[in-house]
Residue, then its C-alpha position, 0 to 999 in steps of 0.5 A: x500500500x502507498x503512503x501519502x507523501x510531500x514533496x518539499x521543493x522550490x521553483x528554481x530547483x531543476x533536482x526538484x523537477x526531475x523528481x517530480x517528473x519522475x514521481x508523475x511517471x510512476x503514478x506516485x501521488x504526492x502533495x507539492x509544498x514551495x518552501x519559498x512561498x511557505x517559509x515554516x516548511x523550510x524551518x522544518x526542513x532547516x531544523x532536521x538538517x542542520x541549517x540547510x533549506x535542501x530540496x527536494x525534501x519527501x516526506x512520508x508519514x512523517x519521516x523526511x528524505x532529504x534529496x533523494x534518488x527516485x529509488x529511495x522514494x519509490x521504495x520508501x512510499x511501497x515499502x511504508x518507510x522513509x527509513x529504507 
């Protein structure tokens, strides 16, 4: 079962683009934040990271995946963890 999932991003983010693009293509639904127009997420990410506002950020059932390969979430939304 696929877990509901965010993608963090910004609109100068071609890594941001690329993901999302390829996210679409795998039929992997996902809700898109702008962390430029929505500043709390970037202190949230900026928080779990150490101080960096890095996209794209994923995340799944509360777990953040900070720049992630396409493989990473792919097998974080069918496997239930962002962990993996």
């Amino acid at each position: 079962m696929t877990q509901p999932v965010t993608m963090y991003t910004t609109v100068w983010c071609g890594y941001c683009r690329r993901l999302e693009r390829q996210m679409s293509e795998a039929g992997i639904a996902f809700r898109k934040v702008d962390i430029d127009a929505h500043r709390a997420f970037g202190d949230r990410i900026e928080a779990a990271t150490g101080g960096h506002r890095t996209v794209p950020t994923i995340e799944i059932e509360g777990e953040l995946l900070v720049n992630p390969s396409f493989s990473q979430v792919a097998a974080a939304v069918d496997g239930g963890s962002a962990g993996n």
